[in-house]
C-alpha positions in Angstrom: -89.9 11.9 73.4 -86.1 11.6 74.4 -83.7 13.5 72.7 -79.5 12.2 72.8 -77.3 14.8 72.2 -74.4 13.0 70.6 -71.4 13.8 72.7 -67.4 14.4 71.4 -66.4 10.9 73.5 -69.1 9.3 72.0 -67.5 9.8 68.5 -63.8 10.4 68.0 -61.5 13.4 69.6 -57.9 13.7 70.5 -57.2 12.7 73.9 -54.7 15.2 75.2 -53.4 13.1 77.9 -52.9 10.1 75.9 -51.9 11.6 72.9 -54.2 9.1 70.9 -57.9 8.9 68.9 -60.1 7.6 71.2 -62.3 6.1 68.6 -61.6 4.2 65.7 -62.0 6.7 62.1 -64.0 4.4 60.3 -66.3 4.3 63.5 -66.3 7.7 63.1 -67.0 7.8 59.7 -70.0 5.5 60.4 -71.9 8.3 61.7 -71.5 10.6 58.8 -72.4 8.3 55.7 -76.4 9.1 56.0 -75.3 13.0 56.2 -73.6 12.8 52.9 -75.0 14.7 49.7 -74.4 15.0 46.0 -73.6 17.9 45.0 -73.3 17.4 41.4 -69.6 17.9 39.2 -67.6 15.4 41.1 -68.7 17.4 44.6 -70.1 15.7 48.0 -71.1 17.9 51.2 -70.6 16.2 54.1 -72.9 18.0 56.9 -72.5 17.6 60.0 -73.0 15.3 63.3 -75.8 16.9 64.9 -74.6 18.2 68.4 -71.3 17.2 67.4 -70.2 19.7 65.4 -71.1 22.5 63.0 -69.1 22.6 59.6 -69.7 21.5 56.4 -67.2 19.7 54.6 -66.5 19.5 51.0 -65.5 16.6 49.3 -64.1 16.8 45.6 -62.7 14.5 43.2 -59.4 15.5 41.4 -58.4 14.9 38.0 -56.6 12.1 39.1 -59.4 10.5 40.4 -58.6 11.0 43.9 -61.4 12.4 46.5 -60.2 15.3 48.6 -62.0 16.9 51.5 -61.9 20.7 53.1 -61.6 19.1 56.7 -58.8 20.3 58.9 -57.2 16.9 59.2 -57.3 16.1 55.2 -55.8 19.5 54.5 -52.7 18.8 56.9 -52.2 15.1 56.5 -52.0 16.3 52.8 -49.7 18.5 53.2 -47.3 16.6 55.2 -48.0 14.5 52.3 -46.4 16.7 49.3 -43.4 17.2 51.9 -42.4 13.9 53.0 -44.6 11.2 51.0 -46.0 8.3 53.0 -49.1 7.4 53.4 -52.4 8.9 50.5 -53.8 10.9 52.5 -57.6 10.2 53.8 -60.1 11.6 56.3 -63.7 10.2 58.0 -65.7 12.2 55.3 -63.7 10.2 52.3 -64.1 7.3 54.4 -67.7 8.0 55.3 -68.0 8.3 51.4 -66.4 5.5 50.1 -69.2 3.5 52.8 -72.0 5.1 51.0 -70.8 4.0 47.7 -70.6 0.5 49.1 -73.6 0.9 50.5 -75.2 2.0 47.5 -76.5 5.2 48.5 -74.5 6.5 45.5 -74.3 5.8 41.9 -70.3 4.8 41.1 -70.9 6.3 37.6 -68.2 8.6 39.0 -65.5 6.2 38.6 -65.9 6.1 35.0 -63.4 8.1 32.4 -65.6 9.6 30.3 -66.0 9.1 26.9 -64.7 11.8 24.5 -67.2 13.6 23.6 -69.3 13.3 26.3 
């Protein structure tokens, strides 16, 4: 049996040199919709690419109904975000879970305002 061991250039990094992605994010994101997981109350872990990297992020849903995630990017893009405005902020993990939504991996009873009472 052959093993790959999934390499950085064969995902996404920052090239230094060019000062560019070298991958597309929703490629990216590709990889990690099968490593997505219900957490329960809103919350999605997204594990990681094996060989790739190590952390787990968390992806949560505000009151708002927006999804935020722990990731390094998310957490600066937002906060350039509350400075400036421009674009909603978003990541490959919200990307990567948005796909499994679409892809039906994932119930979209989220989406819903619940009743009151419930």
């Amino acid at each position: 049996m052959i093993i790959m061991k999934t390499r950085p250039e064969d995902i996404q990094y920052w090239d230094e040199y060019k000062g560019v992605l070298t991958q597309p994010q929703r490629s990216k994101a590709r990889k990690f919709v099968d490593l997505i997981e219900y957490m329960g109350n809103d919350r999605f872990a997204c594990n990681p690419i094996p060989g790739y990297n190590s952390t787990i992020h968390l992806i949560t849903k505000d009151p708002e109904f927006r999804f935020r995630c722990s990731c390094q990017g998310f957490v600066s893009k937002e906060r350039r975000f509350r400075q400036i405005g421009g674009e909603i902020p978003f990541c490959s993990h919200i990307i990567a879970l948005l796909m499994a939504f679409s892809s039906k991996k994932f119930d979209r009873w989220y989406l819903r305002i619940p009743e009151e009472g419930e």
